[in-house]
SENU-10231 format. One record per atom (N, C-alpha, C): x, y, z. Coordinates in nm, 3 decimals. Each point is the difference from the previous one (the first is absolute). Example, Ala and Ser with C-alpha at 12.3 -4.5 7.8 and 13.67 -1.06 7.14 Angstrom:
2
+---------+---------+---------+
!      xx !      yy !      zz !
+---------+---------+---------+
!   1.319 !  -0.569 !   0.780 !
!  -0.089 !   0.119 !   0.000 !
!   0.090 !   0.120 !   0.000 !
!  -0.035 !   0.105 !  -0.072 !
!   0.082 !   0.119 !   0.006 !
!  -0.077 !   0.109 !   0.073 !
+---------+---------+---------+
***
This chain:
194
+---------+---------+---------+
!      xx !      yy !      zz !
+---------+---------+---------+
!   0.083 !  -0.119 !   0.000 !
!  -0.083 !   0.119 !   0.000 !
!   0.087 !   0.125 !   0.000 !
!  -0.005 !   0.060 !  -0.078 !
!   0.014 !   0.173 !  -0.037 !
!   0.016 !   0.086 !   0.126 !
!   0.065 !   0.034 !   0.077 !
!  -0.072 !   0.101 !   0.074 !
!  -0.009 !   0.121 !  -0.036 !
!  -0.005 !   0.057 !  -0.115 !
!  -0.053 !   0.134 !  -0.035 !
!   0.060 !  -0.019 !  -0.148 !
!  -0.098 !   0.006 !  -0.122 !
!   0.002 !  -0.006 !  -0.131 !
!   0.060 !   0.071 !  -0.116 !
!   0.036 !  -0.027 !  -0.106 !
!   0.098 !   0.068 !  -0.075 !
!   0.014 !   0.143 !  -0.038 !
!  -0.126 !   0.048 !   0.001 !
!  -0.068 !   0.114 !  -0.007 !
!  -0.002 !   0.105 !   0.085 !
!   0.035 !  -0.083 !   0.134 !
!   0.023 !   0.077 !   0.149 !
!   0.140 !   0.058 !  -0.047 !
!   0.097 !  -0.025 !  -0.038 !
!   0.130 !   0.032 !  -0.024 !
!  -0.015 !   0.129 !  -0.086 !
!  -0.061 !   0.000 !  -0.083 !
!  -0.046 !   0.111 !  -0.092 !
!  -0.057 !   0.143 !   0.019 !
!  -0.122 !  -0.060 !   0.128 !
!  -0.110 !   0.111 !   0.093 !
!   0.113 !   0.092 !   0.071 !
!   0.100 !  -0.078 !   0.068 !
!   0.079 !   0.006 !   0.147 !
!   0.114 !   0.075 !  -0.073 !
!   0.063 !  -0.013 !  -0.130 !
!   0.087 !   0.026 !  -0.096 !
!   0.020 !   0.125 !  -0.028 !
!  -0.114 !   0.039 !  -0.051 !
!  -0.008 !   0.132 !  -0.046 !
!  -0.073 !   0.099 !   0.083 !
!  -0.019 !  -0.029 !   0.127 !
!  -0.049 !   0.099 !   0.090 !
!   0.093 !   0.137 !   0.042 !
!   0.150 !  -0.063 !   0.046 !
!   0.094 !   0.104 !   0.023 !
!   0.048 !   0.035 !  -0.160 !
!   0.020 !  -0.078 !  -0.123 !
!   0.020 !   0.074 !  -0.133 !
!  -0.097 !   0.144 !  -0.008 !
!  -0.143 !  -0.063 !   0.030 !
!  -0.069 !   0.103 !  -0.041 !
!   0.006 !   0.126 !   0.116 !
!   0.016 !  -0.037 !   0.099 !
!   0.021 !   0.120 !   0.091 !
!   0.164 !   0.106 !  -0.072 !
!   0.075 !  -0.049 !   0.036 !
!   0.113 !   0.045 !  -0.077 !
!   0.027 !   0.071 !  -0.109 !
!  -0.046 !  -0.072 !  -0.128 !
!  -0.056 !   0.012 !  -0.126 !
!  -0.063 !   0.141 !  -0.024 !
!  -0.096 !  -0.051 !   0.133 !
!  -0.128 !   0.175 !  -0.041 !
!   0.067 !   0.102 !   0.088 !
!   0.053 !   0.010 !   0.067 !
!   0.042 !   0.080 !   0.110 !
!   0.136 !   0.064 !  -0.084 !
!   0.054 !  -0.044 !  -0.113 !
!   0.092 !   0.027 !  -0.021 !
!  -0.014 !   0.072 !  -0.164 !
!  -0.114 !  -0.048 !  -0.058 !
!  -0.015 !   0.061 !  -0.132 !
!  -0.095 !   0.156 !   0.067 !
!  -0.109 !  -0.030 !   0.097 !
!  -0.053 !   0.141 !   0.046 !
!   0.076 !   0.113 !   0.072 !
!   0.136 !  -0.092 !   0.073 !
!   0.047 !   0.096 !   0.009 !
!   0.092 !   0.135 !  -0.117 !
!   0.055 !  -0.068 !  -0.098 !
!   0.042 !   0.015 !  -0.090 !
!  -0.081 !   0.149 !  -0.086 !
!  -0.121 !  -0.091 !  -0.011 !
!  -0.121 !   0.087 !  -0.047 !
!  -0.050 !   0.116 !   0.072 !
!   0.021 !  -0.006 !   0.094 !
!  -0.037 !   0.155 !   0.107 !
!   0.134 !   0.106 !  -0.008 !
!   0.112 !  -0.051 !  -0.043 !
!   0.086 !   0.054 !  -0.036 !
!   0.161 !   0.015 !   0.131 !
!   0.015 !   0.103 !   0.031 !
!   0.134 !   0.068 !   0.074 !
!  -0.045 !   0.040 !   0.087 !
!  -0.125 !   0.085 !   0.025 !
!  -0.061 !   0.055 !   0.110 !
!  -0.012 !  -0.085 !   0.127 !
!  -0.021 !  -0.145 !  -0.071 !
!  -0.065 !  -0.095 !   0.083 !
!   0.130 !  -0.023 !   0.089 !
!   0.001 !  -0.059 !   0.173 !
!   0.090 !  -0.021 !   0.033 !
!   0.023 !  -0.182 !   0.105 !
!   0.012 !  -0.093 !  -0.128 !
!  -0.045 !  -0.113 !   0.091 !
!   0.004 !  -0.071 !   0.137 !
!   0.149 !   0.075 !   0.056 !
!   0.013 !  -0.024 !   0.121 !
!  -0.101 !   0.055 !   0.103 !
!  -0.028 !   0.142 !  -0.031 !
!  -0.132 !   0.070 !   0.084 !
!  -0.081 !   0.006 !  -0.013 !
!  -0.041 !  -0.061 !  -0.155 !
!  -0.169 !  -0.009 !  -0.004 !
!  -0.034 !  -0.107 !   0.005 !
!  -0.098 !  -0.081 !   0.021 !
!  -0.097 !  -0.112 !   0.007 !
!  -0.059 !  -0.055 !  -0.153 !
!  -0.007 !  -0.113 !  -0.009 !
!  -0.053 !  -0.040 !  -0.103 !
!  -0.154 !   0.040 !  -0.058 !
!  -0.074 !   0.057 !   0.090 !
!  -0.095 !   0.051 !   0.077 !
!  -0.038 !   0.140 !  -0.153 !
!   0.133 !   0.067 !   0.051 !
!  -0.002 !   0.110 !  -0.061 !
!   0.003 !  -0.050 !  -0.217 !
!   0.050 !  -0.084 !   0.008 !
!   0.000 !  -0.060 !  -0.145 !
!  -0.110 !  -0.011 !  -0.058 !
!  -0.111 !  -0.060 !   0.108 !
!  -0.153 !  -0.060 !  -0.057 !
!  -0.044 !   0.112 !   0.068 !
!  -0.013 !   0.059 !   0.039 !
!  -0.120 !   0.163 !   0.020 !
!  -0.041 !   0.016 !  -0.142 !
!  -0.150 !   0.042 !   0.023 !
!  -0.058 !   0.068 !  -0.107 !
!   0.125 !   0.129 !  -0.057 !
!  -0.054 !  -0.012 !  -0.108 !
!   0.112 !   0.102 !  -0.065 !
!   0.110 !   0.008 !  -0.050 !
!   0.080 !  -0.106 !   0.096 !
!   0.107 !  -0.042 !  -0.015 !
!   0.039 !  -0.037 !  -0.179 !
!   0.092 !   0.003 !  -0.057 !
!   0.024 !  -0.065 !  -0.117 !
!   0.038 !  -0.167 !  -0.008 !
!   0.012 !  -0.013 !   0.113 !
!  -0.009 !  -0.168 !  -0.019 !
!  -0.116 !  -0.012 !   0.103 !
!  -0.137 !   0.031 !   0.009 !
!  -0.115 !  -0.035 !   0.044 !
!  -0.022 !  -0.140 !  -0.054 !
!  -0.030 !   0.020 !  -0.158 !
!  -0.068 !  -0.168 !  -0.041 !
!   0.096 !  -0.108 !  -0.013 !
!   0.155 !   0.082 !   0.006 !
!   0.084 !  -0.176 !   0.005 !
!  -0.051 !  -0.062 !   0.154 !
!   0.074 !   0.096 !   0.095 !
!  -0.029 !  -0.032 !   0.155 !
!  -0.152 !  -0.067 !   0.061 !
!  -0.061 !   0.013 !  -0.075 !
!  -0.143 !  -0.035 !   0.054 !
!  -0.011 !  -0.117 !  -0.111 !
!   0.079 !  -0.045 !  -0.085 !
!  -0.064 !  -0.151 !  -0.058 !
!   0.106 !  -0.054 !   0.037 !
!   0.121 !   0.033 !   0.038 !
!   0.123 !  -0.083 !   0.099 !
!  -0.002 !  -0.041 !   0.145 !
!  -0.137 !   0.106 !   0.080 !
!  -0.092 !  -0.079 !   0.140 !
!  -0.072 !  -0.122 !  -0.085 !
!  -0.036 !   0.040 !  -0.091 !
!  -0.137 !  -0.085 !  -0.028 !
!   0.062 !  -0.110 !   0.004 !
!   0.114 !  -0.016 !  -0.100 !
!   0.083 !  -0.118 !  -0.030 !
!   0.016 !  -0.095 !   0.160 !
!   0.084 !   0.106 !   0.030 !
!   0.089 !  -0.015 !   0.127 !
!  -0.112 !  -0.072 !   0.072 !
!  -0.137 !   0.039 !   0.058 !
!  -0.059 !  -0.082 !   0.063 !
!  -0.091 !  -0.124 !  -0.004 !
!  -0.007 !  -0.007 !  -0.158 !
!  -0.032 !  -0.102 !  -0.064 !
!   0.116 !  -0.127 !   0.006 !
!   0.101 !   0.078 !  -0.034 !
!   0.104 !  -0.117 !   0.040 !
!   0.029 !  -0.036 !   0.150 !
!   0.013 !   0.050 !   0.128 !
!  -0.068 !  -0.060 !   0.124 !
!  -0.092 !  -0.091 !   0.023 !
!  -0.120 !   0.072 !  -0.080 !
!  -0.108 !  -0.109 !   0.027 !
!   0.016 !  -0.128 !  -0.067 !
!   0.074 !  -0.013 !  -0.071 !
!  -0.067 !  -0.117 !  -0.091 !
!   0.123 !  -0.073 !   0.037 !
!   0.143 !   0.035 !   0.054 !
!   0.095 !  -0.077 !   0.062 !
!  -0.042 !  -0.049 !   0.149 !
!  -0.068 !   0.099 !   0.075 !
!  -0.063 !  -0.082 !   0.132 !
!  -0.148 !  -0.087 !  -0.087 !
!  -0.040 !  -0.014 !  -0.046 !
!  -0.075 !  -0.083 !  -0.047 !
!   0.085 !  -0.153 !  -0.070 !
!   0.105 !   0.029 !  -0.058 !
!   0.097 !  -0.110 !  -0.076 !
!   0.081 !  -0.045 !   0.162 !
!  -0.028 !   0.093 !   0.059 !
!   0.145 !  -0.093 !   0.137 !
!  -0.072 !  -0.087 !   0.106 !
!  -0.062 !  -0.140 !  -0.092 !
!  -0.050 !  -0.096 !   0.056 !
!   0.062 !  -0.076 !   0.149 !
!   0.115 !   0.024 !  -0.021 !
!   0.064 !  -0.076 !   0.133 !
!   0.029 !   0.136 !   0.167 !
!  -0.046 !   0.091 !  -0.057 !
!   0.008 !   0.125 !   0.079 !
!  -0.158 !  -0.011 !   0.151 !
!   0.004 !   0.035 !   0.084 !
!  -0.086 !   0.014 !   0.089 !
!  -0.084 !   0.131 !  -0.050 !
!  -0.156 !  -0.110 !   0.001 !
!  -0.059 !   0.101 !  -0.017 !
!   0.002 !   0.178 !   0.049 !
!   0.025 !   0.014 !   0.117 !
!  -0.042 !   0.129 !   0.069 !
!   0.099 !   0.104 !  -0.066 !
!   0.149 !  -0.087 !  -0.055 !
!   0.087 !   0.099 !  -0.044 !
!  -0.019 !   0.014 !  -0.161 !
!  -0.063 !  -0.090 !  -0.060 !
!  -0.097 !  -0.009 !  -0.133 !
!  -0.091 !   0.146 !  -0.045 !
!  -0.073 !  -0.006 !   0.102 !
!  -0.108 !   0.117 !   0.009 !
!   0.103 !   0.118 !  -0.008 !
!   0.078 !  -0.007 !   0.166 !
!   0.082 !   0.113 !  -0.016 !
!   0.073 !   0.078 !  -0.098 !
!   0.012 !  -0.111 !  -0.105 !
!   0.097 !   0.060 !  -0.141 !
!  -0.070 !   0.067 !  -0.062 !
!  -0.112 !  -0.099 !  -0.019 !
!  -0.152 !   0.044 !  -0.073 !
!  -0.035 !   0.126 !  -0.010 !
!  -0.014 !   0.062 !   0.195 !
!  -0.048 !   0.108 !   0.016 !
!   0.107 !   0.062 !  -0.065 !
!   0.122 !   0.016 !   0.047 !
!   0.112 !   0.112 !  -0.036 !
!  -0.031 !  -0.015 !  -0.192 !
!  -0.014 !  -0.055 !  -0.062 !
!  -0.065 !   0.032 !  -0.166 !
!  -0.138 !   0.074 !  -0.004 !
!  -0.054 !  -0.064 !   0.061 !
!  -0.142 !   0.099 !   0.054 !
!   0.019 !   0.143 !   0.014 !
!   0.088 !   0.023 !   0.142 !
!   0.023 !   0.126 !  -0.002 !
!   0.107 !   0.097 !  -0.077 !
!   0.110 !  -0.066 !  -0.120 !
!   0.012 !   0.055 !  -0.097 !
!  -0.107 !   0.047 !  -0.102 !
!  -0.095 !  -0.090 !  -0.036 !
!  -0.120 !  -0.008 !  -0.105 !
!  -0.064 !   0.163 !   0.064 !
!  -0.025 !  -0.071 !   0.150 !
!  -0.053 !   0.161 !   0.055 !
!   0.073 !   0.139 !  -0.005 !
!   0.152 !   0.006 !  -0.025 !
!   0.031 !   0.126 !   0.010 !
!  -0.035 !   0.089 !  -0.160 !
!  -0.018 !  -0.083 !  -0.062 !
!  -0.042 !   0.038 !  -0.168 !
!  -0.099 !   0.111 !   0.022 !
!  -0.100 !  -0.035 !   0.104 !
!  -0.127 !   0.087 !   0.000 !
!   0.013 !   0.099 !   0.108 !
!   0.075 !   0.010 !   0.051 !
!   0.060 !   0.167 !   0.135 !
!   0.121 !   0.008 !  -0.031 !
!   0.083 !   0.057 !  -0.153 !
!   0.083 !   0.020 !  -0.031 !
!  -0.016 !   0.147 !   0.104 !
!   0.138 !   0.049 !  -0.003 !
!   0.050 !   0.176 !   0.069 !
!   0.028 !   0.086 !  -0.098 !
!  -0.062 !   0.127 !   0.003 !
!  -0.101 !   0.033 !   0.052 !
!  -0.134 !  -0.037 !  -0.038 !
!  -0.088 !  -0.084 !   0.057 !
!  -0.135 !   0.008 !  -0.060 !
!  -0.081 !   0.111 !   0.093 !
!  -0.135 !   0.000 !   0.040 !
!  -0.081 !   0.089 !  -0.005 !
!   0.010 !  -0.095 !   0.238 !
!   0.098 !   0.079 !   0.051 !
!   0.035 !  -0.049 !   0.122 !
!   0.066 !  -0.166 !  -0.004 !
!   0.090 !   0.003 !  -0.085 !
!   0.051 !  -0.149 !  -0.014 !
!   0.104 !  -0.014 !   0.105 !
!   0.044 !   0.099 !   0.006 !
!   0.168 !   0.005 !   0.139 !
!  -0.047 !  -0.133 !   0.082 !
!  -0.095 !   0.020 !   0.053 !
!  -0.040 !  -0.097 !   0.123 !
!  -0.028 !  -0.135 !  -0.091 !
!  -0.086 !   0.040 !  -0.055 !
!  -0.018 !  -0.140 !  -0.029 !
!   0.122 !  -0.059 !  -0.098 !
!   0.032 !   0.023 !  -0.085 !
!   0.090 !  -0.056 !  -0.079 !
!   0.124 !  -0.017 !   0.134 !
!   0.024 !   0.061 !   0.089 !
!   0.105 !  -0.078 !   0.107 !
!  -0.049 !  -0.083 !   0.043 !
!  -0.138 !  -0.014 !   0.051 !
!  -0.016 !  -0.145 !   0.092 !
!  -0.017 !  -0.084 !  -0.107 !
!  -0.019 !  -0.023 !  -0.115 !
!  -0.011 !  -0.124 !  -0.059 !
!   0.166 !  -0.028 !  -0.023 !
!   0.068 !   0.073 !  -0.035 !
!   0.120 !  -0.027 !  -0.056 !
!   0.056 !  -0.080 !   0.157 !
!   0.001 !   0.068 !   0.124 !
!   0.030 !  -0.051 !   0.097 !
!  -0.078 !  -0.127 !   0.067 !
!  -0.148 !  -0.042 !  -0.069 !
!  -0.011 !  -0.136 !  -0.007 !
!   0.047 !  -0.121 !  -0.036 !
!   0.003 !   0.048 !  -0.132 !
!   0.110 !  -0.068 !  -0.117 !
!   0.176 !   0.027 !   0.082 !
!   0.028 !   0.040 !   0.031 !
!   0.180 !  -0.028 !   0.069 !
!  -0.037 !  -0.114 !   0.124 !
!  -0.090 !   0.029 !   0.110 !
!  -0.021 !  -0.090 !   0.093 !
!  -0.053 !  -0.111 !  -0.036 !
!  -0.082 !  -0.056 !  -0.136 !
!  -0.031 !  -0.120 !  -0.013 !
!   0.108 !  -0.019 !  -0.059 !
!   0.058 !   0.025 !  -0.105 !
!   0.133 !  -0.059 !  -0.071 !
!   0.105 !   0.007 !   0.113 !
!  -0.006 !   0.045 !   0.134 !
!   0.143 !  -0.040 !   0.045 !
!  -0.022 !  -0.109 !   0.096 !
!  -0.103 !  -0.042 !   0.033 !
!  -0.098 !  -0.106 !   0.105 !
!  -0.006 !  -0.128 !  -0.129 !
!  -0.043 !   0.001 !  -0.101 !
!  -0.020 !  -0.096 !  -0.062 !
!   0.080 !  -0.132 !   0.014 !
!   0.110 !   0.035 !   0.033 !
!   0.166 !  -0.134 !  -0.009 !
!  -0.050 !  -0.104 !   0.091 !
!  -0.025 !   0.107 !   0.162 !
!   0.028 !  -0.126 !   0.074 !
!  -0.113 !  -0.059 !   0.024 !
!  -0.128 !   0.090 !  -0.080 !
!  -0.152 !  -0.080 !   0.040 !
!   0.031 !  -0.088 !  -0.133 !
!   0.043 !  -0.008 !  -0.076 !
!   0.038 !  -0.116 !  -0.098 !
!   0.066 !  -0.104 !   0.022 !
!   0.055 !   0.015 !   0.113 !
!   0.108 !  -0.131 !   0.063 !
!  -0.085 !  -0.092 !   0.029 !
!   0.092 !  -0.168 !  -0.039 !
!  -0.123 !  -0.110 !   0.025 !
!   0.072 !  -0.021 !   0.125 !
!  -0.064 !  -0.120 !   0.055 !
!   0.053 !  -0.071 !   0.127 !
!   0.113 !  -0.076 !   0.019 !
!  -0.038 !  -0.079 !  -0.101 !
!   0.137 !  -0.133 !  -0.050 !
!   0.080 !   0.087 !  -0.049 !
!   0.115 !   0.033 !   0.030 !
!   0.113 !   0.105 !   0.005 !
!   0.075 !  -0.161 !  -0.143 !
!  -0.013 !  -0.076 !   0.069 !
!   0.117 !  -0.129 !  -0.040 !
!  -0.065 !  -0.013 !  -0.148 !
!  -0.109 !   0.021 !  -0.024 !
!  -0.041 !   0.000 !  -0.141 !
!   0.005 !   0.104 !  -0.095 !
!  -0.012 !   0.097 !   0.091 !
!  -0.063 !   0.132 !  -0.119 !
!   0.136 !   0.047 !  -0.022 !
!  -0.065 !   0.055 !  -0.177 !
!   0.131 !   0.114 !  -0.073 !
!   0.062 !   0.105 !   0.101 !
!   0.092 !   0.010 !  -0.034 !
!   0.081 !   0.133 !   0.133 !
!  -0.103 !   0.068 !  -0.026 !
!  -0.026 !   0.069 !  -0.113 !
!  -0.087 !   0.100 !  -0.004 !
!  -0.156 !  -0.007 !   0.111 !
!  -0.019 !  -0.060 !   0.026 !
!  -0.115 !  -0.001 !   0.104 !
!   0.038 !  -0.062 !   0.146 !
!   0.141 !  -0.031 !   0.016 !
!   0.041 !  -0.032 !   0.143 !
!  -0.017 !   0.118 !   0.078 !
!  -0.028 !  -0.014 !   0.167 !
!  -0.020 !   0.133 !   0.033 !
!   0.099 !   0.081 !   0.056 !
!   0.146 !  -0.074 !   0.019 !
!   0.066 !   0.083 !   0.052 !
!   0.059 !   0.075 !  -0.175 !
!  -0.030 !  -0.053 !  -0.109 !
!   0.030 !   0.108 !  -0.094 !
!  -0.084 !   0.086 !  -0.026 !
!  -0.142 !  -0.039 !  -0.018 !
!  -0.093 !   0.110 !   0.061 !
!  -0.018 !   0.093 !   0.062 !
!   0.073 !  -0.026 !   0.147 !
!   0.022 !   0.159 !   0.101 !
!   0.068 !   0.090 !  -0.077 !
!   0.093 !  -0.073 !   0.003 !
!   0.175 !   0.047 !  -0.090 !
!  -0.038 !   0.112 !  -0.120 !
!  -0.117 !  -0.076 !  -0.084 !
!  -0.014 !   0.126 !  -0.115 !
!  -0.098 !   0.063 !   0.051 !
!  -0.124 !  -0.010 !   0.083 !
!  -0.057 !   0.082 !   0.062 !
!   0.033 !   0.083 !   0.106 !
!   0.081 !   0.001 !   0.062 !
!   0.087 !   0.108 !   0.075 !
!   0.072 !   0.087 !  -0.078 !
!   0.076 !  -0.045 !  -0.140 !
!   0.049 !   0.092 !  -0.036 !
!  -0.095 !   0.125 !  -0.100 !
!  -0.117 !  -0.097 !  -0.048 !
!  -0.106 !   0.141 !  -0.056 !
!  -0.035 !   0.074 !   0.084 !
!  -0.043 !  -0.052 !   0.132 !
!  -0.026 !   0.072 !   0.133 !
!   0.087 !   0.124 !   0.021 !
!   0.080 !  -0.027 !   0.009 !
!   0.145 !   0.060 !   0.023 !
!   0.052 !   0.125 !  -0.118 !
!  -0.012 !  -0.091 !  -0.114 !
!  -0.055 !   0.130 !  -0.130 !
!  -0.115 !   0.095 !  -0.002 !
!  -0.109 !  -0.050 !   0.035 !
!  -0.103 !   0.059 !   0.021 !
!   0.013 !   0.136 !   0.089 !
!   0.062 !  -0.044 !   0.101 !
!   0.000 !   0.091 !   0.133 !
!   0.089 !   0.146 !  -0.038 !
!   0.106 !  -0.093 !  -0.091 !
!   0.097 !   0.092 !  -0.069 !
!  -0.121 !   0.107 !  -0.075 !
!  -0.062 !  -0.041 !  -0.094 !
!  -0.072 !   0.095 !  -0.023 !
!  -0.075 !   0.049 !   0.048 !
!  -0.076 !  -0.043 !   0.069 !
!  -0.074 !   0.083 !   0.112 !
!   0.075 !   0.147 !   0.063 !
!   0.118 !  -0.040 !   0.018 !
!   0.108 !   0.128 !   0.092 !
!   0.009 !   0.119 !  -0.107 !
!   0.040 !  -0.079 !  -0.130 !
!   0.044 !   0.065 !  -0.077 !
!  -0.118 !   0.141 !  -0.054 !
!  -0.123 !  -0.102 !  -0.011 !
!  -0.090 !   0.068 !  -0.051 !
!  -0.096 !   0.171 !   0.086 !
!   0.113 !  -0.030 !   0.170 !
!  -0.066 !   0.033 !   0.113 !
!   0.201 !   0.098 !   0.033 !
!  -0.005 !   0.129 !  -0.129 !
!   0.131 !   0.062 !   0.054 !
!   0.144 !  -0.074 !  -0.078 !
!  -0.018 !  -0.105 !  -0.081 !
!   0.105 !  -0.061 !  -0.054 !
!   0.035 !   0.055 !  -0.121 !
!   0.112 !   0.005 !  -0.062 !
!   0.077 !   0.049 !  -0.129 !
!  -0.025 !  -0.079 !  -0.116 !
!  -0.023 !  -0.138 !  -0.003 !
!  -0.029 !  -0.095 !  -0.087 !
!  -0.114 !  -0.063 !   0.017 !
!  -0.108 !   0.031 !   0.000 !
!  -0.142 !  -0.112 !   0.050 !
!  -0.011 !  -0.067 !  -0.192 !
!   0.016 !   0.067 !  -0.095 !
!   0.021 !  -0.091 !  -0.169 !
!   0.104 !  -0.116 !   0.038 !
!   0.104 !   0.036 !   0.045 !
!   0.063 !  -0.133 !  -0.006 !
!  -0.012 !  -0.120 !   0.127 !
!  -0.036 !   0.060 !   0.120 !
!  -0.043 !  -0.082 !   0.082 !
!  -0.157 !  -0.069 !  -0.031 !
!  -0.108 !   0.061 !  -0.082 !
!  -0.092 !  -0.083 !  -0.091 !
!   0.067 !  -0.109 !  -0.112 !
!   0.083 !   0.039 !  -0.009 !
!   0.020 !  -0.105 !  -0.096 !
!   0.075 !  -0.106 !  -0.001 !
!   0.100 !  -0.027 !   0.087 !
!   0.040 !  -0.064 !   0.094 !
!  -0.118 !  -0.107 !   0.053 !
!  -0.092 !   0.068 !   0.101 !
!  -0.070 !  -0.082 !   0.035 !
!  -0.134 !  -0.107 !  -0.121 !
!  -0.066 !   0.076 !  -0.104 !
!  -0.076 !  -0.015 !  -0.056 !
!   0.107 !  -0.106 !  -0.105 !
!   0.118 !   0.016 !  -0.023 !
!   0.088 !  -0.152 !  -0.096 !
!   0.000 !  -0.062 !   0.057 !
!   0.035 !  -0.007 !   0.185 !
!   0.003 !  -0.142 !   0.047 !
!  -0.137 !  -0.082 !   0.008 !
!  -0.067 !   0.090 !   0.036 !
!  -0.139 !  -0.002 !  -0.023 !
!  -0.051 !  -0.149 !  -0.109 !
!   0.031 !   0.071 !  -0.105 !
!  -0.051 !  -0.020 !  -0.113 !
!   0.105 !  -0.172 !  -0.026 !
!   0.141 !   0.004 !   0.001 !
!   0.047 !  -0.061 !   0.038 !
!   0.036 !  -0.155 !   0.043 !
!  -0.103 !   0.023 !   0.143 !
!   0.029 !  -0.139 !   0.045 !
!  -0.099 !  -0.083 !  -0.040 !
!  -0.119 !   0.033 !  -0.054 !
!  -0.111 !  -0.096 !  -0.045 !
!   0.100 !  -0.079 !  -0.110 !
!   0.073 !   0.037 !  -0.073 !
!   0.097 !  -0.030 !  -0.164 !
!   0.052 !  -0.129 !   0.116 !
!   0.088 !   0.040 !   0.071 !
!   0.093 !  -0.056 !   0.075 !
!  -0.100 !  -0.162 !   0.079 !
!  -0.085 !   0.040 !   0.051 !
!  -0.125 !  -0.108 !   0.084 !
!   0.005 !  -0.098 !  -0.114 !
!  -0.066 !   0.028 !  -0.112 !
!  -0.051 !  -0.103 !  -0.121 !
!   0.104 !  -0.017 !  -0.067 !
!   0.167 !   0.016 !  -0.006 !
!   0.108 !  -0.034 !  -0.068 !
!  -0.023 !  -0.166 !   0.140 !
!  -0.013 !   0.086 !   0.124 !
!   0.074 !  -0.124 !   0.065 !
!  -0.077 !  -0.106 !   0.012 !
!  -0.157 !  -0.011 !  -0.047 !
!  -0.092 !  -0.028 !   0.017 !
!   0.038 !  -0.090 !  -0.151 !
!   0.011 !   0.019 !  -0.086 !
!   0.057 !  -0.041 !  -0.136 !
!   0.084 !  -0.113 !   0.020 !
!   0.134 !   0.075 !   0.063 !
!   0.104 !  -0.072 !   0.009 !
!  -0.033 !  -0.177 !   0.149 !
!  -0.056 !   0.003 !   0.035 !
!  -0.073 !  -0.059 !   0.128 !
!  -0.033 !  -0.173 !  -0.053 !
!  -0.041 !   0.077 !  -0.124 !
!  -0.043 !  -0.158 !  -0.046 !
!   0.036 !  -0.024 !  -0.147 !
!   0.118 !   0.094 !  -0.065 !
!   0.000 !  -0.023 !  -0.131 !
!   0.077 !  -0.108 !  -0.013 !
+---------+---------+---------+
***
């Protein structure tokens, strides 16, 4: 038995390409003004923005590919399943309270800050029991391991975003590993039984 299907490699694959990818042609496209270390990716997909419609079909992507890799990561615990789920969910959701919308500040932060706390929780609610069976990728002491360190990224941006010099590059940092370790889960998940 499979524990997570050929296709999962693909979903899980191009999640951090496409984060990267778009983050890097919009930045391009907004020009010199833009300054990636201090601005937020945030500022890329705002209405107005000149990379508005890449950034908002590169969430779309981006959380479509979550979902459908916690849906492919059959050997994963449910609760950390969902959890991935949601964190694609709440990418899908930042599409619709891009900054500035009509009072988006608030809201477009708490979803985005839903989406960081389910994607950094997801690892170790994915850990199975049988340590002696499962792919590293779902053992739980590797689980903490990469969930402490998004934690840990996260927080980074949090500071950053709260008086910091770089909150663009401390987002992005966190949002690759992010994106990241799902690739990494279903390589090992692959490798487990090939």
């Amino acid at each position: 038995m499979r524990l997570a299907p050929w296709w999962a490699l693909l979903t899980s694959g191009c999640a951090p390409l496409l984060l990267v990818g778009s983050w890097a042609i919009a930045q391009a496209r907004q020009g010199p003004e833009y300054d990636p270390a201090r601005e937020t990716l945030s500022v890329l997909a705002a209405y107005g923005a000149d990379s508005y419609w890449l950034m908002t079909g590169a969430l779309l992507a981006l959380g479509s590919c979550y979902v459908l890799t916690a849906h492919a990561l059959r050997a994963a615990a449910f609760a950390g399943r969902l959890a991935l789920a949601g964190g694609g969910l709440s990418a899908l959701a930042l599409t619709l309270v891009p900054v500035p919308s009509s009072g988006g500040a608030l809201e477009h932060g708490t979803v985005a800050a839903v989406g960081l706390v389910l994607l950094a929780v997801w690892p170790p609610l994915a850990a199975v029991r049988d340590t002696r069976a499962a792919p590293w990728g779902l053992r739980l002491d590797v689980s903490l391991a990469a969930s402490a360190l998004m934690g840990a990224t996260a927080l980074w941006f949090l500071a950053e975003l709260h008086g910091g010099r770089a909150p663009g590059a401390a987002e992005r940092v966190v949002t690759f590993v992010q994106a990241l370790w799902p690739f990494l889960v279903v390589v090992s998940c692959r490798r487990r039984f090939a």
